[in-house]
TITORBA-671464 format. One record per residue (C-alpha): residue in one letter; residue number from 1; x, y, z. Coordinates in steps of 0.5 Angstrom, whole numbers, plus 500, padded with zeros to 3 digits. Example, Ala and Ser with C-alpha at 12.3 -4.5 7.8 and 13.67 -1.06 7.14 Angstrom:
BEGIN
R   type   seq    c1    c2    c3
R      A     1   525   491   516
R      S     2   527   498   514
***
This chain:
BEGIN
R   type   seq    c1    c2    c3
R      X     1   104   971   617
R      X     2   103   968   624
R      X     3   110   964   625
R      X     4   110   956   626
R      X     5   109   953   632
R      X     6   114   949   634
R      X     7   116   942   637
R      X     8   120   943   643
R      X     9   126   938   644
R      X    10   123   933   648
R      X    11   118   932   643
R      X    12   124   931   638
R      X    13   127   927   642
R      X    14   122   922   642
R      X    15   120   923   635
R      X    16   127   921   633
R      X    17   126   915   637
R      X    18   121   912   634
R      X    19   125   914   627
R      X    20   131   910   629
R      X    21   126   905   631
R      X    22   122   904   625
R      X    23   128   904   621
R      X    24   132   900   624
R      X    25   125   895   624
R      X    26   125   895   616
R      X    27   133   893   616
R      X    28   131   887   620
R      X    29   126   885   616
R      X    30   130   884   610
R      X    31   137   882   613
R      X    32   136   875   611
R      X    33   136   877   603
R      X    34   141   876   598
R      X    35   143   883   593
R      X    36   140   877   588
R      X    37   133   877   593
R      X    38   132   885   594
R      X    39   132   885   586
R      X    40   126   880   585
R      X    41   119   883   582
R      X    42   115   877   581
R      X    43   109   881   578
R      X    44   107   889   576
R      X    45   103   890   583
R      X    46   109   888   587
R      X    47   117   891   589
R      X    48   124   889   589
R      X    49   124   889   597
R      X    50   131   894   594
R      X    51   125   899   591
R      X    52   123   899   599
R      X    53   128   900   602
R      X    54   130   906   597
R      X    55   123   909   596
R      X    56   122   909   604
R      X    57   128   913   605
R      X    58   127   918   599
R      X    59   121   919   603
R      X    60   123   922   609
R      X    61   129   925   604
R      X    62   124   929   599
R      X    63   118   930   604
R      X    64   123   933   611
R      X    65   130   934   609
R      X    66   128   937   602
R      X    67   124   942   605
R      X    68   130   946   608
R      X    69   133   951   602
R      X    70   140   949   604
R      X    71   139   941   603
R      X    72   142   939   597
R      X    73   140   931   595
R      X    74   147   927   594
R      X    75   144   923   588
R      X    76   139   928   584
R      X    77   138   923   579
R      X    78   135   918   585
R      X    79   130   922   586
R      X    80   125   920   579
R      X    81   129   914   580
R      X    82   125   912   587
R      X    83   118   917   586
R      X    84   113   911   588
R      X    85   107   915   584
R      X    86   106   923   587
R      X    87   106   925   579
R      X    88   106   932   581
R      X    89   113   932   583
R      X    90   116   929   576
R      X    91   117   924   570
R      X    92   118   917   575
R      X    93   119   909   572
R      X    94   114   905   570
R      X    95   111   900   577
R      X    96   113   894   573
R      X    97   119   896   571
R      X    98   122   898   578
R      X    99   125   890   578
R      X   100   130   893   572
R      X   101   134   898   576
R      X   102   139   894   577
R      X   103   143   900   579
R      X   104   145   903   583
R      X   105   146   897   586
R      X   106   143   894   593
R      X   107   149   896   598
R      X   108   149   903   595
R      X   109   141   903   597
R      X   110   143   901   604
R      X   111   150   907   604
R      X   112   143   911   602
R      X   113   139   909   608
R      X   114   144   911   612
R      X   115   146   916   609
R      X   116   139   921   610
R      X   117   138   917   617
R      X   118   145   921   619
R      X   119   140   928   616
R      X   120   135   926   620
R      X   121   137   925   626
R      X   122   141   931   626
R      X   123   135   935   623
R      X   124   131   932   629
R      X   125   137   934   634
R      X   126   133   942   634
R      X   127   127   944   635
R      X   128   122   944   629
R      X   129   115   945   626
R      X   130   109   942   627
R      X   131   108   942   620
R      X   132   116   938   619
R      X   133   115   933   625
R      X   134   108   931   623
R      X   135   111   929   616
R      X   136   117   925   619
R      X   137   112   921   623
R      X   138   107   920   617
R      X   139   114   918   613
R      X   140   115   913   619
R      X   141   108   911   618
R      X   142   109   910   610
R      X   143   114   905   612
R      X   144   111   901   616
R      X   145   106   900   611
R      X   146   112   899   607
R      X   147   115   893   612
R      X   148   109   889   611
R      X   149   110   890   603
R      X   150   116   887   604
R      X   151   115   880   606
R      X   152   108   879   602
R      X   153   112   881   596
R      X   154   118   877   597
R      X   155   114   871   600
R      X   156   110   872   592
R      X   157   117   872   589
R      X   158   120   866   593
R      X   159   114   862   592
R      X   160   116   862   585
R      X   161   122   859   585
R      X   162   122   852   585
R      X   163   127   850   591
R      X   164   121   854   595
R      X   165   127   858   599
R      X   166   124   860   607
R      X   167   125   868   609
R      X   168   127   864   616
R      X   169   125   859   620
R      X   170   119   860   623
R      X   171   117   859   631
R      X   172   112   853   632
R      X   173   104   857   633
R      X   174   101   855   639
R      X   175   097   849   639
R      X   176   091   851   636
R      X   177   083   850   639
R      X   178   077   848   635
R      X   179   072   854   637
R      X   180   066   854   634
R      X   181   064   860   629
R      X   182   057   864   632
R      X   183   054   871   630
R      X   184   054   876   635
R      X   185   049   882   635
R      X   186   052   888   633
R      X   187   050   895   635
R      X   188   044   899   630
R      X   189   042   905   629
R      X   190   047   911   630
R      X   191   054   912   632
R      X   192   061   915   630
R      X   193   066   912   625
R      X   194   073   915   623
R      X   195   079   918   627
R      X   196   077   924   631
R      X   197   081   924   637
R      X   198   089   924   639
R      X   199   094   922   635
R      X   200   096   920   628
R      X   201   091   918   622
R      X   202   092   918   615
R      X   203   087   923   612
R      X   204   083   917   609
R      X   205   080   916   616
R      X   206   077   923   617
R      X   207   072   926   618
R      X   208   069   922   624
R      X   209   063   922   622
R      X   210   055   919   623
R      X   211   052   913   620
R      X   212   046   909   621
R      X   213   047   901   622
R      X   214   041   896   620
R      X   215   041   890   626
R      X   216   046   886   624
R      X   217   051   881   627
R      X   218   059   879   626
R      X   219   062   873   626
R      X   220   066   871   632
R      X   221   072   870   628
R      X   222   074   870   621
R      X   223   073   863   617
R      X   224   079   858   618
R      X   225   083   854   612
R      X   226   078   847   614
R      X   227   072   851   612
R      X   228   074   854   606
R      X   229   077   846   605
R      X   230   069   845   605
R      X   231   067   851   600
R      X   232   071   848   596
R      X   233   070   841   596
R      X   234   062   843   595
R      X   235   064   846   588
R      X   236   065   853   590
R      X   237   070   855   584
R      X   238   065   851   579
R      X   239   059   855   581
R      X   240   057   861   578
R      X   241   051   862   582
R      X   242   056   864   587
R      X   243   060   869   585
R      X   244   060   876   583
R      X   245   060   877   575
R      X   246   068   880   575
R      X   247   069   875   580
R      X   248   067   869   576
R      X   249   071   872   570
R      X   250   078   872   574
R      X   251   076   865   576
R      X   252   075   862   570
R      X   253   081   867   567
R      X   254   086   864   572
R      X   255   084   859   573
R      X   256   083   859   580
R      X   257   081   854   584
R      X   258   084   854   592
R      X   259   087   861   596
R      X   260   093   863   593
R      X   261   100   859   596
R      X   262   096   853   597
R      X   263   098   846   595
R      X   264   094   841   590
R      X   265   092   837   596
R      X   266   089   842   600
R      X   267   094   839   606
R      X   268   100   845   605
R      X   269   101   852   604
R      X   270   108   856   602
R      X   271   110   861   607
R      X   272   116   866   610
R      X   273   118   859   613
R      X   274   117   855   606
R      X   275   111   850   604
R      X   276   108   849   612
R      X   277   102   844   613
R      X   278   096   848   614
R      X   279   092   848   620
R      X   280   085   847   619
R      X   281   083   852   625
R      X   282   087   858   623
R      X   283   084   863   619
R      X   284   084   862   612
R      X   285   090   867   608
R      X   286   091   870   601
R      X   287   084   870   599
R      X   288   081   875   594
R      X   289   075   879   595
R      X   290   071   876   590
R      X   291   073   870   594
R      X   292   072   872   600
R      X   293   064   875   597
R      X   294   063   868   594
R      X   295   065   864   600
R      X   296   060   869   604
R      X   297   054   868   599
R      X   298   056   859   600
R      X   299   055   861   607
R      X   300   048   864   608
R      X   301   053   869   610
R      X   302   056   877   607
R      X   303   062   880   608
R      X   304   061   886   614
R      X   305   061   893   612
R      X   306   066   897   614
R      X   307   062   901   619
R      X   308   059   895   622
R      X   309   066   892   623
R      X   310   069   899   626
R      X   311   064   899   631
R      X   312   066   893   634
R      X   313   073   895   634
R      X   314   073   901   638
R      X   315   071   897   643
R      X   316   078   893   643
R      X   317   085   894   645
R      X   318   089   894   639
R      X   319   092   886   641
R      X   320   093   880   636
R      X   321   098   876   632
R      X   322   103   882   629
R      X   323   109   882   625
R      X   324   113   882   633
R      X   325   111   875   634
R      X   326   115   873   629
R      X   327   110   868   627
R      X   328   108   870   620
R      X   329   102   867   619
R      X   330   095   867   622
R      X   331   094   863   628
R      X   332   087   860   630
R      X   333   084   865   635
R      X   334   083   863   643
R      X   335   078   859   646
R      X   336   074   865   649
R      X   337   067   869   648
R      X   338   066   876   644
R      X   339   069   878   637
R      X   340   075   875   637
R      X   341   082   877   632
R      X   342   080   883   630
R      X   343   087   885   629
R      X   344   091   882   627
R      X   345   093   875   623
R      X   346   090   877   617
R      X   347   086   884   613
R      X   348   079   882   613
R      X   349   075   885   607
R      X   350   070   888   608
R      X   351   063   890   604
R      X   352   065   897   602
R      X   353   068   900   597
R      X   354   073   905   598
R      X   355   072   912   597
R      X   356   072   918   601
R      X   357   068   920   608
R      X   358   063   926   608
R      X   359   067   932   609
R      X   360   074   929   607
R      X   361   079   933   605
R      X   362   086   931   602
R      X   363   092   933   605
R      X   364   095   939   602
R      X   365   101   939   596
R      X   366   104   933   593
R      X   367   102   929   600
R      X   368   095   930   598
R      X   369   096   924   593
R      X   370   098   920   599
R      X   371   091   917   599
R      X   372   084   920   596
R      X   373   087   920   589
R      X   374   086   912   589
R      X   375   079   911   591
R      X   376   076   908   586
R      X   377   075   901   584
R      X   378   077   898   590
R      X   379   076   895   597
R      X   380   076   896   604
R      X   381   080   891   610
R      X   382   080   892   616
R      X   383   084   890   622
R      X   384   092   888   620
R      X   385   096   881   620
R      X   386   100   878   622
R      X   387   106   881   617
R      X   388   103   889   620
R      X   389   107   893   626
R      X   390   101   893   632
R      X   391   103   900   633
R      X   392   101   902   626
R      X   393   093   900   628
R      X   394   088   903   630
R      X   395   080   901   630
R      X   396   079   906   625
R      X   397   084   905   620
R      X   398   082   903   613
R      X   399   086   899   608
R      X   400   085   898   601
R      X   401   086   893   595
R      X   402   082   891   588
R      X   403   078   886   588
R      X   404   083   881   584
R      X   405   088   882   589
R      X   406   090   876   594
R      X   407   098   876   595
R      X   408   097   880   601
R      X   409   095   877   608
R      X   410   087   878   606
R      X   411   082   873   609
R      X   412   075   874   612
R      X   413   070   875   617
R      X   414   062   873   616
R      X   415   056   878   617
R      X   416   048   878   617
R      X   417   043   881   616
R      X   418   039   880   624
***
């Protein structure tokens, strides 16, 4: 057996460095909650931000540390306890029933992230594999993953609460531009999509690969809050005609008749800084695909595809409204030509569903279910928001929702046919 390449110190140490970064970066986000707060599940699809916290250091825990035969876990009962979905590894608890572990108690989960920091920092102070450094930067990237999670689950559970409780106060966006909504013309024909160059991409982005793009154009920027005012006002939710089948059944099932969080009087939403007014030019938020695909068909319009809106993006530096700006909220995109916001501010579905490349190959072991085992029956965004880490992004990255979901930052951008 050929032996394992090595990482040498310099890479270790910045490898350590971005570990330490990114935890501390998680930490930061909740540090404003309650032991009451970091317990709250307000619905099956979402996690007490305590489970976060938890499940993100058994990560690096099970996948790094657990990895060397001399490493025993301090609390093996944890392990199922904070098992996310990798059945492979043994029996785990039921997701809506996550907000039930009351024990152990929130400041033992916070000893806990302390505790495996310590672990892997010192694991990181020696040369290591290339197969071990890449599992602790791919566990960095599950836990940024997890930090947006954080703030959309607990602006879902805080927007059931009556006193309707800020996370903080948010500092005042910059003020807002009317920019007019134009297409712009695409590249057709062939071209490459998917991650094939240097750094790191989780394996649902592989393999670069050829597709064939019909002409078509994309809007500048995605669709504001004042346009789906005028979706709905025109009768949007009442018109059958415009929606998808499923999608008009989840209508009429819910009841839904305005984006998630707004106000009855369309003038306000509820946000991480508490129920704010709602500026007409930002980008609308916590919409469902269905809505996205029955605003687009109200427009004359679709939803782009996802090879249509990647290659539009490689083009762009990876610059926009993320979580750094402390902002937390889509702000109105900026008085200048091209496509505009293609990162950041909100996810923007796509009219593709989600299912492997040509070629895809999961990752091997139990984190090949990182991924592959969830493609069926749900859809592709792309770009970030305004709750995502900037360095998490890059043009090929490809997230992923049900159609019904809307308790994300998900919004929308406009596509034709040319």
């Amino acid at each position: 057996m050929a032996p394992a390449l090595v990482v040498d110190g310099a890479a270790c140490a910045a490898l350590a460095a971005r570990y330490a970064k990114v935890r501390a970066a998680t930490r930061a986000l909740v540090a404003g909650l309650s032991a009451e707060d970091a317990q709250l599940q307000s619905m099956p699809d979402a996690s007490p931000s305590k489970w976060h916290l938890a499940h993100t250091t058994w990560f690096f825990e099970r996948f790094v540390l657990m990895v060397s035969a001399d490493y025993q876990p301090p609390q093996r009962e944890w392990l199922a306890l904070f098992n996310s979905y990798y059945q492979s590894l043994g029996p785990l608890p039921a997701r809506h029933q996550r907000g039930l572990l009351s024990r152990p108690s929130y400041a033992q989960i916070l000893d806990y992230r302390e505790r495996i920091d310590a672990a892997v920092l010192r694991r990181l102070q020696a040369p290591l594999s290339e197969a071990l450094a890449a599992a602790i930067e791919l566990g960095c990237q599950h836990e940024q993953q997890h930090q947006e999670l954080i703030l959309t689950d607990i602006l879902h559970a805080f927007a059931h609460n009556p006193l309707q409780p800020a996370l903080r106060e948010l500092p005042m966006p910059p003020p807002s531009q009317a920019l007019p909504l134009v297409f712009i013309n695409g590249d057709d024909g062939l071209c490459e999509i998917g991650h094939g160059g240097t750094g790191f991409a989780f394996d649902c982005e592989t393999p670069r690969h050829q597709v064939f793009l019909a002409p078509h154009a994309l809007a500048n920027r995605p669709v504001s809050n004042g346009e789906y005012r005028a979706f709905i006002a025109d009768g949007g939710y009442r018109n059958p005609l415009l929606w998808l089948s499923e999608g008009w059944n989840t209508v009429q099932t819910h009841g839904w008749q305005r984006p998630l969080y707004w106000a009855d009087d369309l003038d306000s939403a509820f946000t991480l800084g508490g129920r704010l007014p709602l500026d007409p030019l930002a980008p609308v938020v916590h919409v469902s695909f269905y809505e996205a695909d029955a605003f687009s068909r109200w427009a004359g319009a679709r939803l782009p595809r996802e090879a249509e809106w990647e290659r539009a993006a490689q083009r762009q530096p990876v610059r926009g409204n993320f979580v750094e700006s402390g902002l937390l909220q889509p702000i109105a995109a900026s008085k200048v030509e091209g496509v505009q916001q293609l990162f950041g501010d909100v996810w923007e579905w796509t009219a593709s569903p989600y299912v492997s490349y040509p070629g895809f190959r999961p990752l091997p072991g139990a984190l090949g279910e990182y991924n592959g085992k969830f493609m069926s029956g749900q859809w592709v965004l792309r770009g970030g928001s305004c709750a995502t880490p900037a360095e998490h992004l890059r043009a090929s990255y490809r997230n992923f929702f049900y159609p019904a979901d809307r308790w994300q930052f998900s919004g929308l951008r406009l596509a034709r046919d040319q």
